[in-house]
C-alpha positions, -999 to 999 in steps of 0.1 A, spaced: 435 4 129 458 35 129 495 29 126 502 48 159 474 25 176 487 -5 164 527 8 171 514 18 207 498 -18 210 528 -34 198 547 -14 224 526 -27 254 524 -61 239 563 -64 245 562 -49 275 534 -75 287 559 -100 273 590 -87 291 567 -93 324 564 -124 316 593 -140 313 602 -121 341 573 -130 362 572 -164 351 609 -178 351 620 -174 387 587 -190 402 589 -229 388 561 -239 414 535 -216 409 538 -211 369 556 -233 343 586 -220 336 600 -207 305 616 -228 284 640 -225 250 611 -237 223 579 -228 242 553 -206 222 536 -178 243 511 -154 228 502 -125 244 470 -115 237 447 -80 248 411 -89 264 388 -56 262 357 -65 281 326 -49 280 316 -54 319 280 -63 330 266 -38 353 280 -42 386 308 -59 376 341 -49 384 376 -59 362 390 -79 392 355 -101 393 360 -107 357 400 -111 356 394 -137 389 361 -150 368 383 -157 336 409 -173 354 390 -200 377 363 -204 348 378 -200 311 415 -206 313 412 -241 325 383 -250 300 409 -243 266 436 -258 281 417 -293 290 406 -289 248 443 -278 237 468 -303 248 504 -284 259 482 -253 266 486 -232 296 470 -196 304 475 -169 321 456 -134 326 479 -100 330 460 -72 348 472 -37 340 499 -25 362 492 14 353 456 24 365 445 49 335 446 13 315 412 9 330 393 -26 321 417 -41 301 435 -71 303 457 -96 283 458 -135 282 491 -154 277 485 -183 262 519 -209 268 526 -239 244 550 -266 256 561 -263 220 557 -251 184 542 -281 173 516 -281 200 505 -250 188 508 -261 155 486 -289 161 455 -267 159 460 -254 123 464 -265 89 493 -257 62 477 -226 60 477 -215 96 440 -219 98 421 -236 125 414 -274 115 393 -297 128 410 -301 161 408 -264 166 373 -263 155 363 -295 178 381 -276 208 365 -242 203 326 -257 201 336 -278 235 346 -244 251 321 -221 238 287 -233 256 312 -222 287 321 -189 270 285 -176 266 276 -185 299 304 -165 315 296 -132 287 260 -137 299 275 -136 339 304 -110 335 302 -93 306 312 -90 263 347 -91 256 371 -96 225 404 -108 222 429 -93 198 450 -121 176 474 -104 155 504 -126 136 531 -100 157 514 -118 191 533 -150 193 566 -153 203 593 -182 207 615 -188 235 650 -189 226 
């Protein structure tokens, strides 16, 4: 990845993370609020759209379908999905993922901060769900870098 890519990235990544917080602290009863020690990571979805499929079927799609599959496997894990606000960011989105706390992200990996067995057990439970949805909606990847995940202070 070019360094201007992954600056411009890094840009919208905080932006998408400004939103949040924004978005999500004044509205306690339709999100969880933020809190000092929460963990969010904001990370971008690209899909690759079945034919006839719009982003907004896939956005809603991910929502009602995916999001509440990882966070019955991941204990203290909430998502969200982020839509583009400016249109010439055509099918893209971005997932928040929200941990209660460090430690229930923390949970998931070993000293090394790679996935353990927890993480490993959780991702086979969701991924029968996963490829059903790709096979419905559409390809997409999800970009994990380290500068994604932020405390709440």
């Amino acid at each position: 990845m070019s360094t201007a890519r992954f600056l411009a990235m890094l840009a919208f990544l905080n932006r998408l993370l400004l939103v949040c917080a924004v978005s999500f602290a004044p509205m306690p009863s339709l999100a969880q609020r933020l809190e000092r020690g929460n963990l969010i990571g904001v990370h971008l979805i690209t899909p690759d759209l079945r034919p006839n499929v719009t982003i907004d079927e896939f956005a809603s799609a991910y929502v009602r379908d995916v999001l509440p599959e990882y966070e019955k496997n991941w204990p203290g894990l909430k998502g969200y999905v982020l839509k583009a606000f400016f249109r010439d960011s055509k099918n893209q989105l971005a997932v928040v993922w929200l941990f209660k706390t460090v430690e229930d992200r923390n949970r998931n990996f070993d000293v090394n901060d790679r996935a353990n067995e927890l993480k490993r057990a959780a991702l086979a439970k969701v991924k029968p769900l996963e490829d059903r949805f790709k096979q419905k909606y559409g390809n997409y990847s999800v970009t994990y870098t380290r500068e994604d995940d932020w405390v709440v202070q």
